[in-house]
N, C-alpha and C positions, 0 to 999 in steps of 0.2 A: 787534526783539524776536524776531521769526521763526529769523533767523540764530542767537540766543544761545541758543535752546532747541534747535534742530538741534547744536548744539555743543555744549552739554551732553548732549544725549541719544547722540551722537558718542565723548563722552568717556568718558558709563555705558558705552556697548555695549562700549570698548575696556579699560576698567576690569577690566568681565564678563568680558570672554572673558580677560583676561590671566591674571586670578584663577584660573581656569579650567583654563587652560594650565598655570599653577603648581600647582596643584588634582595636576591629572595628574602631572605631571614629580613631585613631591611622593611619589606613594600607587608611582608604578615605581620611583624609589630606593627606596623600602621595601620592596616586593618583590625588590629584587634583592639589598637587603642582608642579608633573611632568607634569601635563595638562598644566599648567599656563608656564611653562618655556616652554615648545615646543610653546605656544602660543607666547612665547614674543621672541624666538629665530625667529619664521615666519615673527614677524611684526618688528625685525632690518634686518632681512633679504629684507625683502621689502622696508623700509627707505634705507636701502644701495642699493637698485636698483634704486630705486627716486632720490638719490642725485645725485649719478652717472650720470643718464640720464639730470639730469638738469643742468649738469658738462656740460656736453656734446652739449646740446640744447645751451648754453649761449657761447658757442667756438664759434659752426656752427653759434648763431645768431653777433658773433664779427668777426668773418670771412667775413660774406654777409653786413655786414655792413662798411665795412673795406672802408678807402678812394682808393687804389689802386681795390678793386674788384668793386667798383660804378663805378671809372673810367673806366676800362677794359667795363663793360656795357652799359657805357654812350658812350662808341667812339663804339661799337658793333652797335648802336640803333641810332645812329649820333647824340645823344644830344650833349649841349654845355652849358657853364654857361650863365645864364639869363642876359639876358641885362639889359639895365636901364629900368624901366618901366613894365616889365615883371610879377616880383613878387610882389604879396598882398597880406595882411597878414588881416584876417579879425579882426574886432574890438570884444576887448575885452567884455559881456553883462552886463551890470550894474549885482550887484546884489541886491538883496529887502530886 
């Protein structure tokens, strides 16, 4: 009778602490999957700052590029289109 109550009471303790153990391991995956989502909520928040700005950069670089803004700078600076003879284009380099 001795022995089946040691062994039950054997069996609660490891029950316990298992429970326990699982307890734990349990509540730090949730901490760390709340880590991981603020982590990955920071780095779309920052892709959507990136594209945005590269949104932005490729306007400003189709604006300054624009045929009507070179001319606007070309009559400012008194250029003109190139005459005959003007432009050279250098040769393409073999390659090996």
């Amino acid at each position: 009778m001795k022995g089946d109550s040691n062994g039950i009471a054997m069996a609660l303790a490891l029950t316990m602490a298992s429970a326990l153990i699982l307890g734990l391991i349990s509540v730090w995956l949730n901490i760390e999957r709340v880590d991981k989502a603020y982590d990955l909520r920071r780095m779309e928040k920052r892709l959507d700052e990136q594209e945005s700005l590269a949104a932005k950069l490729e306007v400003e670089k189709n604006n300054l590029l624009s045929p009507i803004h070179l001319r606007k700078l070309a009559k400012k600076y008194g250029y003109g289109p190139a005459s005959q003879g003007q432009v050279r284009r250098p040769r393409k380099a073999a390659k090996p």
